[in-house]
C-alpha positions in Angstrom: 16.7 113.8 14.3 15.4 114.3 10.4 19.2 112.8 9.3 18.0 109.9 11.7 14.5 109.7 10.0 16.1 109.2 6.8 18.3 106.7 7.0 15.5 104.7 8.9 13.4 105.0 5.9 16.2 104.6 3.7 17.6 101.1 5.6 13.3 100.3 5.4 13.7 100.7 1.6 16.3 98.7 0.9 15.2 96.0 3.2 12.1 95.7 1.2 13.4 95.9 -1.9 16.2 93.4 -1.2 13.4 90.8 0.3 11.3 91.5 -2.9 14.1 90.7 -5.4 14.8 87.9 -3.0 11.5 86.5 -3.6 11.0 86.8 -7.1 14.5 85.2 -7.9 13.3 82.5 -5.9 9.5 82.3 -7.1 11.0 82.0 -10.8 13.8 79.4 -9.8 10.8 77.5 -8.3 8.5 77.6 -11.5 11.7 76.5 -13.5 12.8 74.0 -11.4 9.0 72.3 -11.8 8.7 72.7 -15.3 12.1 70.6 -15.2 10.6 68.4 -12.8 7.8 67.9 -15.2 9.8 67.5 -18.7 12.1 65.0 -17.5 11.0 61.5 -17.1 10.3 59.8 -14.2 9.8 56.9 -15.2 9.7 53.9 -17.9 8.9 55.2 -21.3 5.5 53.6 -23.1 8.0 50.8 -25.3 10.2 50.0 -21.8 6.8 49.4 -20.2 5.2 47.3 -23.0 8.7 45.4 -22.7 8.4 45.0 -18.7 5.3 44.1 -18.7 5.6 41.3 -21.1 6.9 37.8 -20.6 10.3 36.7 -19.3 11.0 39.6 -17.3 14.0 38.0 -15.5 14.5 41.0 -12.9 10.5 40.0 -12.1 11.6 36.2 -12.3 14.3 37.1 -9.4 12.1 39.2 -7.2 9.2 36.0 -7.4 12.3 33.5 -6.5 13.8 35.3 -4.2 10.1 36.5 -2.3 9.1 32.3 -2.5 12.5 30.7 -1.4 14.5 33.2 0.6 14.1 33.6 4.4 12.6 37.6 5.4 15.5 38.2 7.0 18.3 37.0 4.0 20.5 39.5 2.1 18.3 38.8 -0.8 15.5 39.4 0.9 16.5 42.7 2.1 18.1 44.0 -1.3 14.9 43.2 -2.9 12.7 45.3 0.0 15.1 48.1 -0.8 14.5 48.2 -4.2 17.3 46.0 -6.0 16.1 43.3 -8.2 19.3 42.5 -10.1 21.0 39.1 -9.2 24.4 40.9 -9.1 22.9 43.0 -6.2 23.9 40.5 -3.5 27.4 40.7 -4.9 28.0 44.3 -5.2 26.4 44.7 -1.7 29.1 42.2 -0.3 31.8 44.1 -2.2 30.8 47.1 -1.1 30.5 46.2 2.8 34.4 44.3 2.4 35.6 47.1 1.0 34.9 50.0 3.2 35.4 47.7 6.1 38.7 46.9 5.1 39.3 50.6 3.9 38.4 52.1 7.1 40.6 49.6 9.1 43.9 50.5 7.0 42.9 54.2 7.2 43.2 54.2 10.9 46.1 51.7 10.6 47.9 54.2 8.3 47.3 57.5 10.2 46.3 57.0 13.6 49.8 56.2 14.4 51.3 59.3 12.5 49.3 61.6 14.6 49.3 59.7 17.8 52.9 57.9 18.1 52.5 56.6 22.1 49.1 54.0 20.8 50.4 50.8 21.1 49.9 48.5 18.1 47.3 46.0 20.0 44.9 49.1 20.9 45.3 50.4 17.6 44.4 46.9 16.1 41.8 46.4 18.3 40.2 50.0 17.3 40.4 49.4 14.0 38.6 45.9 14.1 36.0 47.7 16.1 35.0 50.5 13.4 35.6 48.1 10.8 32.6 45.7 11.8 31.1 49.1 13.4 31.1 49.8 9.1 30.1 46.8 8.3 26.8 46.3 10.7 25.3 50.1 10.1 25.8 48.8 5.9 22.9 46.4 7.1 20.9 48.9 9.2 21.0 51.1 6.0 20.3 48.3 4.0 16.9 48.4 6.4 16.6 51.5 6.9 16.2 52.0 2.8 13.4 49.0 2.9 11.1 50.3 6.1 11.2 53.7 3.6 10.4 51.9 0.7 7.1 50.9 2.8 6.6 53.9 3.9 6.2 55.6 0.6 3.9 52.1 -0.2 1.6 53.0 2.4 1.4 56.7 1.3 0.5 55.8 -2.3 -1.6 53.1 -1.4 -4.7 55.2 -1.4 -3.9 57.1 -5.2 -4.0 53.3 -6.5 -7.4 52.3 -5.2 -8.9 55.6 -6.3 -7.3 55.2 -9.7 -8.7 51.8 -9.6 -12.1 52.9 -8.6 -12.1 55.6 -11.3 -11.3 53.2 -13.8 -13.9 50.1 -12.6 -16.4 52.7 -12.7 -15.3 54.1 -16.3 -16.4 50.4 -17.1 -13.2 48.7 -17.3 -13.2 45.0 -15.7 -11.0 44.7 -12.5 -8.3 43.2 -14.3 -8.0 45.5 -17.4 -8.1 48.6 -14.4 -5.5 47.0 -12.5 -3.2 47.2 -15.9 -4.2 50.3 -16.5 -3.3 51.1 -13.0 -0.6 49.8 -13.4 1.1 51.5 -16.7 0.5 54.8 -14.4 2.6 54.2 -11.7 5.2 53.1 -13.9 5.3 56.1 -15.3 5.3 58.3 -12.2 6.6 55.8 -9.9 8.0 52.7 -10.8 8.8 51.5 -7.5 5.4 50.5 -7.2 4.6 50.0 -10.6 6.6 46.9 -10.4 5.0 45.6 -7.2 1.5 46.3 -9.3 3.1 44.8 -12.4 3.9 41.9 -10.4 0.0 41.5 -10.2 -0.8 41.3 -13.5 1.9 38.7 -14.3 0.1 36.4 -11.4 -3.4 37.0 -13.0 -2.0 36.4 -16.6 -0.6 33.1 -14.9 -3.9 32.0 -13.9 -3.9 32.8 -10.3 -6.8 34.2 -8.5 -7.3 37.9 -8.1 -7.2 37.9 -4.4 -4.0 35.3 -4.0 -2.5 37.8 -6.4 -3.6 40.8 -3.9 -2.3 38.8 -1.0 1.0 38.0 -2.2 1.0 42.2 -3.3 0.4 42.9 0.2 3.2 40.5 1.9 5.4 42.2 -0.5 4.7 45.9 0.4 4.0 44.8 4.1 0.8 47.2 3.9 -2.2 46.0 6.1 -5.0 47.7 3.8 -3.4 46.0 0.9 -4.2 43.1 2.7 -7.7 43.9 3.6 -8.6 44.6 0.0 -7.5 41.1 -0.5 -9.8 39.6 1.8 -13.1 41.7 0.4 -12.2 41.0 -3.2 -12.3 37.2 -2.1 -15.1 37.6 -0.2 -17.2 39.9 -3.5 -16.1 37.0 -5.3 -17.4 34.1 -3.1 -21.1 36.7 -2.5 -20.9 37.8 -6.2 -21.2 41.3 -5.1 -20.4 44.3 -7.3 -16.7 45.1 -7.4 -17.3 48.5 -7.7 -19.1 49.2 -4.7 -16.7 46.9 -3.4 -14.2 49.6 -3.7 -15.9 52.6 -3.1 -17.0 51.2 0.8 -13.2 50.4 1.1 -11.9 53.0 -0.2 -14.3 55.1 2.1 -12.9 53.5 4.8 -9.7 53.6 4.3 -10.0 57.4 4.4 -11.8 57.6 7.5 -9.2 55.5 9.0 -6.2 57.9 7.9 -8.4 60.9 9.7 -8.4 58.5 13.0 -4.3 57.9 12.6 -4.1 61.5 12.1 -5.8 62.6 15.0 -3.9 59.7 16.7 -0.3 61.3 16.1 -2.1 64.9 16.6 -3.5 63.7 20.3 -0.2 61.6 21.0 1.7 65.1 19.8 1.8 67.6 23.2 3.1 64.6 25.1 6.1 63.8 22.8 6.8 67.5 22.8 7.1 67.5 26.4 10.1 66.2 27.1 12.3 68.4 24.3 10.7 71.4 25.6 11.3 70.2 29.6 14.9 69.6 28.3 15.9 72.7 26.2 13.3 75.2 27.4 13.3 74.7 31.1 16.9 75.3 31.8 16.7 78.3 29.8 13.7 79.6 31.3 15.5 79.2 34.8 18.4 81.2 33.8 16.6 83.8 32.7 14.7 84.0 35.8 17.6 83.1 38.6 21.0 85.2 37.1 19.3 88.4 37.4 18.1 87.9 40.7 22.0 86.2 41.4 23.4 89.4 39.7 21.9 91.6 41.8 22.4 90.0 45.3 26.0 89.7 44.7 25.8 93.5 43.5 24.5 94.3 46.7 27.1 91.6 48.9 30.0 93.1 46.8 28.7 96.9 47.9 28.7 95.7 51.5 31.7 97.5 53.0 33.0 95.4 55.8 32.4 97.4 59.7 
């Protein structure tokens, strides 16, 4: 009983120590990894975005032809929701898609017969046709799938820009020195949308009006408050209304609405869960209950000796 004891306390032991040098190890690789985080650059250095930011940008000058002439759903189009701005994009796409198409089709060409003799060669064609455009078609739902998280992450920094822009309209900056300013930040930390906020100062410097320049922001991002905040800056601008309060009423309720889309997914929540748990926890449930009620009548039938 006391040898017992001891080991208990001794297995206790070293299961706290291991879990404690566990936790350091990773505490430590943590801090490290975000001092990392934070000494490596994210984004454009203060000369690249001076550069950027100045005239004949032609990566800018692509992204404004492509957004004005191209249809929403063209390859262009979609490259450019994704992310890439080069002309060359369209090409390397196309390359890309031929060649694994065509690679996957000689792959199964090549090997499928080696390990399966008996396919005939029109089945085997006809297979490898199949996951070749099969390669080919989830290239473009990638393709899609990279722009709908592109505007995702939009949506979710869409409220850090108006309170950036609030702070800085109310530090006295006019709206279009705090949208540079703005701007110059996200380039730094994100880029993604520094360029869709860059984009705006290149309009303004152009001579077009604030709120086209917010319009054209929000078609490009596809976010619906971005294209609210276009419609009240037009509107403060037509009243003559102050810009800063402007911005602090929408930006107040733009938070109130994230609360009421919060408690919408909370609310909308149990009934998603539903079905999983109906599906995976059910059954289980129901074999726990029935086989040892099962197990013991066909103890008892098997213990039945025949008269």
């Amino acid at each position: 009983m006391n040898e017992n004891i001891v080991l208990l306390a001794v297995f206790v032991s070293v299961l706290i120590l291991s879990f404690s040098i566990i936790s350091i190890v990773n505490r430590r690789r943590e801090v490290y990894r975000n001092i990392e985080d934070a000494r490596r650059p994210r984004g454009m250095s203060r000369q690249e975005i001076d550069r950027f930011l100045g005239s004949g940008n032609e990566d800018i000058r692509y992204f404004l032809e492509v957004t004005q002439k191209e249809d929403a759903n063209s390859t262009r189009m979609r490259l450019v929701r994704a992310g890439y701005f080069k002309p060359r994009a369209v090409v390397y796409y196309n390359l890309i898609r031929l060649l694994g198409a065509l690679a996957i089709f000689l792959i199964i060409q090549v090997f499928v017969p080696i390990l399966l003799p008996e396919v005939s060669t029109l089945l085997l064609f006809v297979v490898s046709a199949v996951m070749a455009g099969l390669f080919y078609m989830i290239m473009a739902m990638v393709l899609e799938s990279m722009g709908n998280k592109r505007t995702r992450e939009f949506r979710k920094l869409f409220p850090d820009f108006m309170d950036l822009l609030l702070v800085c309209v109310d530090a006295g900056l006019s709206i279009d020195a705090a949208i540079d300013r703005v701007t110059r930040e996200f380039l730094v930390t994100t880029p993604d949308f520094g360029v869709q906020l860059s984009i705006i100062n290149l309009e303004i410097r152009a001579g077009r009006p604030l709120h086209e320049a917010l319009q054209n922001f929000a078609y490009r991002i596809q976010v619906e408050e971005a294209r609210t905040l276009a419609v009240l800056f037009r509107q403060s601008q037509e009243l003559g209304a102050s810009v800063s309060k402007t911005l602090r009423t929408f930006a107040k309720e733009m938070r109130q609405m994230r609360i009421v889309r919060a408690e919408e997914k909370a609310n909308a929540l149990p009934v998603k869960m539903l079905f999983p748990m109906a599906l995976f926890m059910f059954p289980v449930n129901l074999i726990i209950v029935i086989v040892p009620i099962l197990l013991l009548i066909l103890e008892m039938l098997l213990s039945l000796s025949p008269q």
